[in-house]
C-alpha positions in Angstrom: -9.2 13.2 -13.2 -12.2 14.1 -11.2 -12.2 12.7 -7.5 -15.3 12.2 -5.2 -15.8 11.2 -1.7 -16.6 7.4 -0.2 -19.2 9.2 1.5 -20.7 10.8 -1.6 -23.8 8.1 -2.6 -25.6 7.8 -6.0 -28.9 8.8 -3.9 -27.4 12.3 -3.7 -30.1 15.1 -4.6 -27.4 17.9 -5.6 -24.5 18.0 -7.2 -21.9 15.9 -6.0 -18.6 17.7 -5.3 -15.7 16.8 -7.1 -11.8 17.3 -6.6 -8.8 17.3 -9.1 -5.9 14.7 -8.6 -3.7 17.9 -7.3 -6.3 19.2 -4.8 -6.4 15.5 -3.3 -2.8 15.4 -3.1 -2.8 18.0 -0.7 -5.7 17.4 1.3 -5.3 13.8 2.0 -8.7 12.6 3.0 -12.2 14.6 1.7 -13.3 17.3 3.9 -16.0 15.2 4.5 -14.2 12.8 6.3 -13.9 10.4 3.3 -11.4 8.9 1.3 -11.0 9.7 -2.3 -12.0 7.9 -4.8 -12.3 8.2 -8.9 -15.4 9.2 -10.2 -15.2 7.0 -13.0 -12.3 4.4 -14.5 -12.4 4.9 -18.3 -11.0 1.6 -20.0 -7.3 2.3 -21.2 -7.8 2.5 -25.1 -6.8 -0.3 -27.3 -3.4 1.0 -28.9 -2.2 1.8 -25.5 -2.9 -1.9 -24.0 -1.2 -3.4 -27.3 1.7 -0.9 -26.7 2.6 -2.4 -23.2 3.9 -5.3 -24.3 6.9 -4.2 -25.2 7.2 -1.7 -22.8 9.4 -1.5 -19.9 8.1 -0.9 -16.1 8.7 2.5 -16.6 7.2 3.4 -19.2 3.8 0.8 -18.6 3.5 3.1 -15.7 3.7 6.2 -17.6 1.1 4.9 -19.7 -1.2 4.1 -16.8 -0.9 7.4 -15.1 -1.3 9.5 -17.5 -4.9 7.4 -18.7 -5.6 8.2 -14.7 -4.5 11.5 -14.5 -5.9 12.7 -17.8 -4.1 15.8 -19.1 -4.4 17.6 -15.2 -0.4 16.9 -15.1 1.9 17.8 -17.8 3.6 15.2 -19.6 7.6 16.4 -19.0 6.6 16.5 -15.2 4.7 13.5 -15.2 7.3 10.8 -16.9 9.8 12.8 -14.7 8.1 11.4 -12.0 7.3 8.1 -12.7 11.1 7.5 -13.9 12.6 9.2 -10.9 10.4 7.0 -8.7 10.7 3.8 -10.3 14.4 3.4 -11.0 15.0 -0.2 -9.7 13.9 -3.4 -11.0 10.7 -5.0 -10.1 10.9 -8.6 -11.5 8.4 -11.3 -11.9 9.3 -15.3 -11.2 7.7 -18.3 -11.5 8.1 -19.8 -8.0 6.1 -22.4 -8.5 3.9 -24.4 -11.5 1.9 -21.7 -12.7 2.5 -19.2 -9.5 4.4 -15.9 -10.1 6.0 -13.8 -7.4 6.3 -9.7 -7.9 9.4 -8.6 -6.3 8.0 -5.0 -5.3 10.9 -5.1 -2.5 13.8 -3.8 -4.6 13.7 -0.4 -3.7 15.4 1.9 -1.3 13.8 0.6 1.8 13.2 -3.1 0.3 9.1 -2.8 1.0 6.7 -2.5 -2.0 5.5 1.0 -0.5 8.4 2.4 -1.8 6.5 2.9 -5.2 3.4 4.3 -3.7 5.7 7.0 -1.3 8.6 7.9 -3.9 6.3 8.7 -6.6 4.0 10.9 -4.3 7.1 12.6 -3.1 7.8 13.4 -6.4 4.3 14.8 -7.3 4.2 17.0 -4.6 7.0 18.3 -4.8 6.3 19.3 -8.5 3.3 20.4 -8.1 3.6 22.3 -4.4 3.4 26.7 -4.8 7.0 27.5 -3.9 5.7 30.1 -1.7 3.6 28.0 0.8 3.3 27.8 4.1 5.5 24.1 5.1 3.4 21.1 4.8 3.7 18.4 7.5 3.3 14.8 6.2 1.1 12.3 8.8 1.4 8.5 8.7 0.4 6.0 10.5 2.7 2.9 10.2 2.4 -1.0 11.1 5.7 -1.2 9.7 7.1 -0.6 5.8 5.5 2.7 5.5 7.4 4.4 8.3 10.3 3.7 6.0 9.3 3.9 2.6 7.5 7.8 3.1 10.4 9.0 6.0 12.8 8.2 3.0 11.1 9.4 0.0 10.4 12.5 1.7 13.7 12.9 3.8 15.3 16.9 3.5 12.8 18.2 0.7 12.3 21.7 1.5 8.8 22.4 2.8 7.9 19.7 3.9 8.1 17.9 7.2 7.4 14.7 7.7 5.9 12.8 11.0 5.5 9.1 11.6 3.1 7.4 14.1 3.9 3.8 15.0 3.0 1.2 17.4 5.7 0.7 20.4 7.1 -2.7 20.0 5.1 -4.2 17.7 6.7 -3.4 14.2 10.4 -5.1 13.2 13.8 -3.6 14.7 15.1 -3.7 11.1 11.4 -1.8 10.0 12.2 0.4 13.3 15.2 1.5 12.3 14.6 2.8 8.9 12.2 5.8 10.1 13.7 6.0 13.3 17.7 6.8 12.2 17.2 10.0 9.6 16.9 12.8 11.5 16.4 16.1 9.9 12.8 16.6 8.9 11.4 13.5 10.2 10.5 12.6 13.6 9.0 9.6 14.2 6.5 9.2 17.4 6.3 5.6 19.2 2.8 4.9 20.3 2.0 2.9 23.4 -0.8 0.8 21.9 -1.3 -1.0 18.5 -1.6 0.3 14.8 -4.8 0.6 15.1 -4.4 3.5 17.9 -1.6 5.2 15.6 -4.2 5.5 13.0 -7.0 6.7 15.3 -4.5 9.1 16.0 -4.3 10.3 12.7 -7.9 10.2 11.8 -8.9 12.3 15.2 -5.8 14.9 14.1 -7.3 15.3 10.2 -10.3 15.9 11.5 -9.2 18.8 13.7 -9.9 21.7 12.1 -7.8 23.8 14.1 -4.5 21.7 14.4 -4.9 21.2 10.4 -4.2 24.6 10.4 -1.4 25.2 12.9 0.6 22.3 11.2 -0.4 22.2 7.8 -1.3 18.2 7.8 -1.9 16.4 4.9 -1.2 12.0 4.6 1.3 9.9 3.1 -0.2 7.0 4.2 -2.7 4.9 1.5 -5.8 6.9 2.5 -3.9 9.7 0.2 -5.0 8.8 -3.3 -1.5 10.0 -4.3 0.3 7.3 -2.6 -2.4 4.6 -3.6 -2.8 5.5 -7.4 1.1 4.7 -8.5 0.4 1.2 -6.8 -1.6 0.4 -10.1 1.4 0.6 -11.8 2.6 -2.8 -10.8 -0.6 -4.5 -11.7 -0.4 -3.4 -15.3 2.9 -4.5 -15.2 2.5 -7.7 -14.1 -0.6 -8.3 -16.7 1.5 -7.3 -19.5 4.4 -9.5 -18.9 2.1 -13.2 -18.3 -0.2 -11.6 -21.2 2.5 -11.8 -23.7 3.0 -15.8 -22.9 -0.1 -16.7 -21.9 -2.9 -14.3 -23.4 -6.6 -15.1 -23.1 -6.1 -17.1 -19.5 -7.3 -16.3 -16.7 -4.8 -14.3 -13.5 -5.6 -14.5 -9.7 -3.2 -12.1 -8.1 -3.4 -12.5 -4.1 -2.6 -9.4 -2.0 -1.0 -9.7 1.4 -3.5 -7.1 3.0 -3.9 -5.0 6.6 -5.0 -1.5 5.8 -6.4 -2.9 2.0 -4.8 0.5 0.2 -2.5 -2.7 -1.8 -5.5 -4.0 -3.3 -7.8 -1.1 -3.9 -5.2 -0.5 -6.2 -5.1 -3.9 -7.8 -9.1 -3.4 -8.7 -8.7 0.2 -9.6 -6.3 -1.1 -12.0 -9.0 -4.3 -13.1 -11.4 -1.4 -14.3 -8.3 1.0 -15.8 -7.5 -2.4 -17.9 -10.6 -3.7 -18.9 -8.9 -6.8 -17.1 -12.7 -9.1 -16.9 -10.3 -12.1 -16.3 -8.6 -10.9 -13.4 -9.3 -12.0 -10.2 -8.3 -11.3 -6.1 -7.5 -12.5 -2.8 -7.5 -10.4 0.2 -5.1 -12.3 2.2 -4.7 -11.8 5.5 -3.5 -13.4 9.0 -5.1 -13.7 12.0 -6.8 -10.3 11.7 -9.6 -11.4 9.4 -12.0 -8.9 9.4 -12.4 -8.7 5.6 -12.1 -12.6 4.8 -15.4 -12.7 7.4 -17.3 -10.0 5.6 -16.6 -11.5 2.3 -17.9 -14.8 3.8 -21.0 -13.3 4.7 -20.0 -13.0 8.3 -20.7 -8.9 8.4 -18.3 -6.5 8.6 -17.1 -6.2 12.5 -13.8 -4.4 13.5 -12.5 -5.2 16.4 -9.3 -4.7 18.2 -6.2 -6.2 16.4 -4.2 -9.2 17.1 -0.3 -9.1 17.4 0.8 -11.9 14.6 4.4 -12.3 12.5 3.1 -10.7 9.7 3.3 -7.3 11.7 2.2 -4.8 8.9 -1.1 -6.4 8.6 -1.8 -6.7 12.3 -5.0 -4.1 11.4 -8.7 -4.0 13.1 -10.3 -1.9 11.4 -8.7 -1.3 7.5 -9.6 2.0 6.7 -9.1 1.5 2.7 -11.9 -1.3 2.8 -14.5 2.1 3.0 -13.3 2.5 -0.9 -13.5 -1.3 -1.9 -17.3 -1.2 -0.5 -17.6 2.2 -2.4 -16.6 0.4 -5.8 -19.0 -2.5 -5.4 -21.9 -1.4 -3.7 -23.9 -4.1 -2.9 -22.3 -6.7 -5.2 -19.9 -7.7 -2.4 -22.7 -9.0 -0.4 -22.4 -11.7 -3.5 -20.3 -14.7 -3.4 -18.5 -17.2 -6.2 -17.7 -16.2 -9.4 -19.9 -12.8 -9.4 -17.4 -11.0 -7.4 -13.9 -10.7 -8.4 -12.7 -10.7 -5.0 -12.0 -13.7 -2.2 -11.0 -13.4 1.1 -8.1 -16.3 3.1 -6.8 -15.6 6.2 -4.1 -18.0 7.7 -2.8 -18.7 11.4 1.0 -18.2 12.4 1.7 -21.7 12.3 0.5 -21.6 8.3 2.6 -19.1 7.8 6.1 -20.5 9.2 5.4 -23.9 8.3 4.7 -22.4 4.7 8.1 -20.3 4.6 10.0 -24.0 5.5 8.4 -25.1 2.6 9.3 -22.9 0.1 12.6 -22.7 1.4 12.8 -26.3 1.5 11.6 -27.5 -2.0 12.8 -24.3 -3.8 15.3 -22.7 -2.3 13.6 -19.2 -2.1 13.5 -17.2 1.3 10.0 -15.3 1.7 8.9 -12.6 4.6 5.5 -13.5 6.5 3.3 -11.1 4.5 4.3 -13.3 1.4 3.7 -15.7 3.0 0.3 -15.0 3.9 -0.2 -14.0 -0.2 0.9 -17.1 -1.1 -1.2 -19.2 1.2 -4.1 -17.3 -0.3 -3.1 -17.9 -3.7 -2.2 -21.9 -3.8 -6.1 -22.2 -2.0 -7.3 -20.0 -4.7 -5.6 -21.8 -7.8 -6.8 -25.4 -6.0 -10.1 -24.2 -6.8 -9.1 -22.9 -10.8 -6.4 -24.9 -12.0 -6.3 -23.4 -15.8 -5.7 -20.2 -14.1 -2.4 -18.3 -13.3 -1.0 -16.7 -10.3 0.8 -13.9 -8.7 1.7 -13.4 -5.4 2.8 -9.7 -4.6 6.1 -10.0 -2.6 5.8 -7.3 -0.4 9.3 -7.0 1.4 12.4 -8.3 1.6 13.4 -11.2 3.7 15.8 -9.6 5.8 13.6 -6.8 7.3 12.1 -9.9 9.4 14.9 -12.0 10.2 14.0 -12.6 14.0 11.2 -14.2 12.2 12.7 -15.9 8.6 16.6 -16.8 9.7 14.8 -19.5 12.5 12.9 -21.2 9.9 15.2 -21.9 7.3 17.8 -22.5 9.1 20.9 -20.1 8.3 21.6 -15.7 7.9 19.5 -13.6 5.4 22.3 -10.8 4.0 20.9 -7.6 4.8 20.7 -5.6 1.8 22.3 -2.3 1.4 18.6 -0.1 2.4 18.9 -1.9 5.6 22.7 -2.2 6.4 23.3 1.2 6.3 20.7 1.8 8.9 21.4 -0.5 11.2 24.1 1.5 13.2 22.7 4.4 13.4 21.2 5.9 16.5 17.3 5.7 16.4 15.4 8.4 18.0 11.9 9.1 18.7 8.8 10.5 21.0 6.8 8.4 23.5 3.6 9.2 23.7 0.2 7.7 25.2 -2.5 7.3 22.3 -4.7 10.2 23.6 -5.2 13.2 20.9 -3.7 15.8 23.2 -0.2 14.2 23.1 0.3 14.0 19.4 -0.9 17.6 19.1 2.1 18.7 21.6 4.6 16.8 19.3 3.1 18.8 16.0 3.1 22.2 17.8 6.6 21.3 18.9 7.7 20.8 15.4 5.9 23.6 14.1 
């Protein structure tokens, strides 16, 4: 797999550099300040898209990393990885006429992220020389990452682990998950929004010196590592409504802050051949996307505290690889761009839990919500199409929220239970550049 940079351009005069899957791993973002991106997308060949079908999520993922990957990883370590990271269920349900929901919230920590950060852990670690110097993970959290890379990466020799998350503003159930561990993780509480915590982490990568005291690399979707296995889920989903209802057309809708979610879900459009796949780029309040898409120009600006926490985001920093894949195209509307934006207010999203909850029994988290918002408005407009809503996290990590609206206790499931308890610890710090870089030389 050959990697290039979002700032690389086709108007380049020499040759562009490239980077292998490993080297990305490791650095995180492109020297050049850029994310990483695939050179190219080769089409999955025909005998492996027939062979899905009766495939289980597993092994479709196998499948689909190692078309990414190419031959750069070895098969024994590769299926070692994708079966070590993916071993619970990830179900898909018709909720509605013709509107599927992906459970992605199954695992460990009960957030879809979980796929992303356990399979990264895994490469890493199989792939790290034994004798280097300790690597210190940076992420940036509006909520379910926190979790999802603190517990994939908890006690691995090597490795130390640091989490950067807005003070007050994620869920005391989300809090709790990062903020109980111990050992090698420390998680830092920022006095200021995600969009400061991730500022924070951009400013730190870009220091060449503190990159070398600590050793930083990210865990956070910017790292291709963590954003690649989130095709998986995509294929998966394809594969199970192709085998029912082949030929037809499928709008998935993506709850999205940081946009790392749906990168993936195009990445995996070109990986598939999929021409009849569609997106939304669902948002809340924070609609910075949904108003470029509309032709509004693109304008970050600060973010605005909503329910659905985790996507509470300015300024995504994964939109810099969507623009990157399309060019100019998404300056086009309709049907010549597979992508549409929806963003929706607080008061859509809790009236549209009630309803769910009220006509089917089913108890959703905000960010679902917000997906499934996007995809009813999107299937108004296509009604021979089909739909899937990615269920991002469970219920019950946002029951201060959820529990009000429909009316009685969400069980909290064992990922969160446990946690619960436990003392949480972490630094306070100011969002100014100088205070992380005490907490990393502290831990260093």
């Amino acid at each position: 797999m050959q990697l290039i940079s979002t700032r690389d351009t086709p108007a380049r005069r020499t040759p562009r550099p490239t980077w292998t899957f490993r080297e990305a791993l490791f650095l995180g973002q492109a020297p050049d300040g850029g994310l990483f991106v695939p050179a190219s997308v080769p089409p999955l060949p025909d005998e492996d898209r027939a062979a899905l079908a009766d495939l289980n999520f597993p092994d479709r993922a196998f499948v689909v990393a190692r078309h990414v990957l190419g031959r750069e990883v070895a098969d024994n370590i590769l299926r070692q990885a994708v079966h070590g990271a993916l071993d619970f269920p990830v179900p898909l349900r018709e909720v509605e006429p013709g509107i599927h929901m992906l459970e992605l919230f199954h695992g460990p920590t009960h957030a879809f992220k979980d796929i992303g950060a356990r399979f990264m852990a895994r490469m890493m670690s199989a792939l790290r020389d034994r004798d280097a110097a300790p690597l210190t993970i940076l992420a940036a959290t509006s909520g379910d990452t926190g979790g999802a890379v603190a517990h994939a990466f908890h006690n691995l020799p090597g490795i130390r682990v640091v989490i950067l998350y807005p003070l007050g503003k994620v869920s005391p159930r989300q809090e709790a998950q990062f903020t109980t561990l111990g050992g090698n993780v420390t998680a830092v509480a920022v006095r200021g929004a995600f969009d400061d915590c991730q500022r924070l982490a951009r400013d730190a990568f870009a220091d060449r010196e503190l990159n070398a005291h600590a050793n930083l690399t990210s865990a956070n979707s910017i790292n291709i590592g963590r954003l690649l296995p989130q095709t998986f889920y995509y294929v998966h989903a394809w594969a199970e409504l192709a085998r029912t209802a082949p030929g037809s057309e499928l709008v998935f809708s993506v709850p999205s802050g940081n946009f790392g979610n749906l990168t993936a879900g195009l990445i995996a459009r070109r990986a598939l051949g999929m021409s009849l796949a569609r997106f939304v780029a669902a948002t809340n309040s924070n609609s910075v996307v949904p108003d470029y898409l509309a032709g509004r120009g693109f304008n970050p600006r600060p973010s605005l505290p909503t329910i659905s926490s985790a996507m509470d985001v300015g300024n995504p920093s994964n939109f810099r690889r969507i623009r990157h894949m399309f060019g100019d195209a998404l300056h086009l509307s309709g049907d010549a761009l597979p992508l549409a934006g929806s963003s929706w207010t607080d008061g859509d999203t809790r009236d549209c839990i009630r309803d769910l909850w009220r006509r089917r029994g089913i108890a959703i988290d905000p960010h679902t919500a917000v997906g499934l918002l996007g995809l009813r408005h999107e299937l108004g407009q296509r009604p021979d199409a089909r739909g899937v809503v990615l269920a991002t996290a469970h219920p019950a990590k946002f029951a201060e929220t959820v529990e009000p609206l429909i009316g009685q206790p969400i069980p909290a499931p064992p990922g969160i239970a446990r946690v619960l308890e436990r003392p949480r610890r972490s630094v306070e710090i100011a969002p100014e550049p100088g205070a992380l870089g005490k907490v990393l030389a502290s831990i260093g």
